[in-house]
C-alpha positions in Angstrom: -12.2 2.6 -19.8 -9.9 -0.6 -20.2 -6.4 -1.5 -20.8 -5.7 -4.5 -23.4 -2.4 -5.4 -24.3 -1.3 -6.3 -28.2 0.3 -9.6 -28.4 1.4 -8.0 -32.4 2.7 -4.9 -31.4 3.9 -6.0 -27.7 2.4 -3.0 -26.3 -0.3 -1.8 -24.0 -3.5 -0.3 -25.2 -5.7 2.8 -23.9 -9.1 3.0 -24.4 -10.5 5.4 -22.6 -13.6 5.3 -23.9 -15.5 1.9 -23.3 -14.7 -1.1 -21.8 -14.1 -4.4 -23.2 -14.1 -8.2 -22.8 -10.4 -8.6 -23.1 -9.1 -5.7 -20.6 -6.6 -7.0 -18.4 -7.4 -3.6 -16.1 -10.4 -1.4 -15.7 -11.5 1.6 -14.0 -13.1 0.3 -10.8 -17.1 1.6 -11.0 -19.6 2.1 -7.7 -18.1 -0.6 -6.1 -14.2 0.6 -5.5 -14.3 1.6 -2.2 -13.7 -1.1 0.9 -12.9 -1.6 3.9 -9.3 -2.9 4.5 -6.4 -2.4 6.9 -9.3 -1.0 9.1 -9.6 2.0 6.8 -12.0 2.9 3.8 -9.7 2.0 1.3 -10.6 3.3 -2.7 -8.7 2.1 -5.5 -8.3 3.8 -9.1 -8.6 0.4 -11.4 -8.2 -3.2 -10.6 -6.9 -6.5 -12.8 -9.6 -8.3 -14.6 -10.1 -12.0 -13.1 -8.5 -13.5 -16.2 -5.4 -12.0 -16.6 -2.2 -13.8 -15.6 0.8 -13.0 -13.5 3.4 -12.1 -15.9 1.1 -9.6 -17.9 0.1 -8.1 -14.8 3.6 -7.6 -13.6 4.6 -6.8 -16.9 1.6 -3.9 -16.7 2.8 -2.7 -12.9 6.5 -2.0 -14.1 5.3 0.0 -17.4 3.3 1.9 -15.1 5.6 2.4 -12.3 9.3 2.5 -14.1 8.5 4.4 -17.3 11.2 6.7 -17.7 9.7 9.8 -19.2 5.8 9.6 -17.6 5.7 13.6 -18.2 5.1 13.1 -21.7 3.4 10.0 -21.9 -0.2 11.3 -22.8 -1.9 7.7 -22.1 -0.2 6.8 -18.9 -0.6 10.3 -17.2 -4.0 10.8 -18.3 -4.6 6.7 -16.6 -3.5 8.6 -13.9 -6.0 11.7 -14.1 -8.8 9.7 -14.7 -8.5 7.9 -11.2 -7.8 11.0 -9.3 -10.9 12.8 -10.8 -12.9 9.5 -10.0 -11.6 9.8 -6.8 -12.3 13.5 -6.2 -15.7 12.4 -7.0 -16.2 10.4 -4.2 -14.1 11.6 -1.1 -13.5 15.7 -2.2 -9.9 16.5 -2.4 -10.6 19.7 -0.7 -11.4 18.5 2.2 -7.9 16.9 2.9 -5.2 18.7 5.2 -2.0 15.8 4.6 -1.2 13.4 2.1 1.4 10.8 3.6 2.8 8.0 1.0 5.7 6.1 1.2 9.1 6.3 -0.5 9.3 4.5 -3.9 11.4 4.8 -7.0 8.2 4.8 -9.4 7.2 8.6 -10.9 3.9 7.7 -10.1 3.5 8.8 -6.4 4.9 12.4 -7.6 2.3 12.3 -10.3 -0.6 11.9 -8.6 0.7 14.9 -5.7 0.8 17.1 -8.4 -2.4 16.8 -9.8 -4.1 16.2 -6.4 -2.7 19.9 -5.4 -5.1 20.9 -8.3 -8.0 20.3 -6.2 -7.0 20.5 -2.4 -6.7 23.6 -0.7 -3.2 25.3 -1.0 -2.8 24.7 3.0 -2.3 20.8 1.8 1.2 18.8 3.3 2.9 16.3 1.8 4.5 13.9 3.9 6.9 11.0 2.9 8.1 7.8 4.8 11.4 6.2 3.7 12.7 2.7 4.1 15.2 2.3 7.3 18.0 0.6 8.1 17.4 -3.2 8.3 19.1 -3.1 12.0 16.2 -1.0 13.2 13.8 -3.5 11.4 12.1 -5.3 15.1 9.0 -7.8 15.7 6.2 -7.4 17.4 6.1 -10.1 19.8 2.8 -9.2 21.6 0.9 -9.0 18.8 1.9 -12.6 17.6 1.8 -14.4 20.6 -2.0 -12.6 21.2 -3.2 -13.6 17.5 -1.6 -17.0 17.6 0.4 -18.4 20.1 -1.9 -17.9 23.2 -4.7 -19.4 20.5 -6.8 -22.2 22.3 -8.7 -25.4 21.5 -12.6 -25.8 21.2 -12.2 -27.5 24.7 -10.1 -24.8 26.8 -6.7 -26.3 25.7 -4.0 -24.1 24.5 -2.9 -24.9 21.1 0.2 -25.0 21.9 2.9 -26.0 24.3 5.3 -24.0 26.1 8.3 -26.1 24.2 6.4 -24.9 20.8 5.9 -21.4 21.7 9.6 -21.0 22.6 10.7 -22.6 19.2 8.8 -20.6 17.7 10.1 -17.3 19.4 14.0 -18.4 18.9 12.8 -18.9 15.1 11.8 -15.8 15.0 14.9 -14.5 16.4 17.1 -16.4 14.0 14.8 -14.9 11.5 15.5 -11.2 12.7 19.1 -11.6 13.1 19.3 -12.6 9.6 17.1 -9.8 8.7 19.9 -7.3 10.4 22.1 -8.5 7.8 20.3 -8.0 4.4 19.5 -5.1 2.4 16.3 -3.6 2.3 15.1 -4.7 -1.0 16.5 -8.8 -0.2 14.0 -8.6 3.0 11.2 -7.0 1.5 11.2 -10.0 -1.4 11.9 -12.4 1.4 9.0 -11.1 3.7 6.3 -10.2 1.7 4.5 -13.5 1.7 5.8 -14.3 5.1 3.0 -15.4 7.8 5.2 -13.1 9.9 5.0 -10.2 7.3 2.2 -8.1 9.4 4.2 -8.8 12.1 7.8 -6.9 11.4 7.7 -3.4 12.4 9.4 0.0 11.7 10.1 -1.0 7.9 10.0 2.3 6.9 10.0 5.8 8.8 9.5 9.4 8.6 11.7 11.2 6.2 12.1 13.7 8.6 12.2 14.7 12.3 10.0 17.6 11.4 7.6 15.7 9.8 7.8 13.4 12.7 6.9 16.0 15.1 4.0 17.8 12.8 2.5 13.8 12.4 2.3 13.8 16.2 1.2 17.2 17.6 -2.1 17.2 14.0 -5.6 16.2 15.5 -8.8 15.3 13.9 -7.7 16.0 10.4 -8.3 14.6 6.6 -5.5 12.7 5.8 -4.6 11.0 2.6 -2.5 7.6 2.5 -1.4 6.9 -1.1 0.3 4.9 -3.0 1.2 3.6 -6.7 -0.1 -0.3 -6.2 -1.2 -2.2 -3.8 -1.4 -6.0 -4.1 -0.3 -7.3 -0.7 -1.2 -4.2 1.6 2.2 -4.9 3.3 3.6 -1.5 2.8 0.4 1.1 3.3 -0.2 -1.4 6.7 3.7 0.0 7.2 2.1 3.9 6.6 -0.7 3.4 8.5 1.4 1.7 11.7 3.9 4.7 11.2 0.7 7.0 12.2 -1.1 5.1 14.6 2.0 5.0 17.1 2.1 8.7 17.0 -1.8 9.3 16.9 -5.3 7.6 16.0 -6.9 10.7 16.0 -7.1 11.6 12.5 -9.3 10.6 9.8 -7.6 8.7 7.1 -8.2 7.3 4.1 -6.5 5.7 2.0 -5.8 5.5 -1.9 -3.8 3.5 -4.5 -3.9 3.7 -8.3 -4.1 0.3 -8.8 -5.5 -1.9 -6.0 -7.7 -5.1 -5.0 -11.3 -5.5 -3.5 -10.3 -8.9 -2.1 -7.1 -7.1 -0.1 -8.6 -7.5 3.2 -8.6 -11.2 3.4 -4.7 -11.0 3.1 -4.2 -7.7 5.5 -6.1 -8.7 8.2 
């Protein structure tokens, strides 16, 4: 199936039934499922090559920010279709948790409820919220392993100990900054920031309980989702969020709309 948009009627189309040289999206085929964030990482459809930026931002918010997606028969049937695909593949029943982030889109909610139609009634929901910008931190190790310890072909280091230090007390200026804005200001700001994959606790669990339960669960299916997925910069949020509590789970992860290339920019 394919999505086209009329330039006439200024309006998406649904075809659900074939696909077609002008979709600007498609359901993804054999080939949806990747490795990214470390993961296997499905995705329901992806943008056709040719299709520009403002029609595909244009095609995110109708999907994400329609107000009344309960009786939209085209968008939450889009929805349906990717979730059955998806059953295909991975067997809903088999999950114990699904664990998606905090977002203002319908979508998320959507997809929960018709996932409950095929995962055992035993299945948890668990949600992670944005913080408080103060609590918002960097993870210095990380960078200075990836890139500021980095050495020459001959032994050298890269880098000087002058250029390492203005590079920390940038970073610091940057955080302090960062203390001050509101959530949505630093998420625009960061995104495409070489120190995006760097900045931790973004978001966090919506409650202690869920914290706890996150922690004590072992060797279990879980189920990160989420609406769409163009940077990776908020499921690599999710999946931190877990990982400091436990890596002994097996997760995969799932977004509506997604990329096969998104491991060249999450890595």
């Amino acid at each position: 199936m394919g999505v086209t948009f009329d330039n006439k009627e200024q309006r998406f189309v649904f075809d659900f039934e074939h696909d077609g040289k002008d979709d600007i999206v498609s359901l993804t085929g054999d080939g949806y499922q990747v490795e990214a964030f470390g993961r296997c990482f499905y995705y329901g459809y992806e943008f056709s090559d040719q299709v520009d930026g403002s029609v595909r931002s244009a095609f995110i918010k109708h999907v994400k920010f329609t107000e009344d997606l309960q009786n939209n028969p085209d968008l939450t049937h889009f929805i349906k279709k990717a979730i059955d695909n998806l059953n295909r593949r991975i067997n809903l029943y088999d999950f114990n948790l699904v664990v998606m982030p905090e977002s203002s889109s319908k979508v998320n909610q959507y997809m929960l409820r018709y996932i409950y139609r095929f995962a055992q009634p035993m299945l948890r929901k668990m949600e992670l919220v944005k913080s408080l910008p103060a609590r918002i931190s960097f993870d210095m190790d990380a960078y200075e392993q990836s890139y500021l310890n980095d050495v020459l072909e001959n032994g050298r280091p890269r880098y000087t100990q002058a250029q390492k230090d203005e590079v920390k007390q940038s970073i610091a200026k940057m955080l302090d900054l960062i203390h001050q804005k509101d959530y949505f200001t630093i998420a625009r700001d960061v995104k495409k920031s070489r120190f995006r994959p760097y900045m931790m606790n973004f978001l966090r669990f919506a409650t202690e309980q869920d914290k706890e339960l996150c922690a004590t669960i072992r060797k279990q299916n879980i189920l990160v989702m989420d609406d769409v997925t163009t940077s990776g910069s908020t499921l690599n949020e999710v999946l931190r969020a877990l990982r400091i509590l436990n890596d002994d789970n097996e997760i995969t992860i799932f977004s509506l709309i997604g990329r096969k290339d998104l491991m060249a920019e999450t890595m």
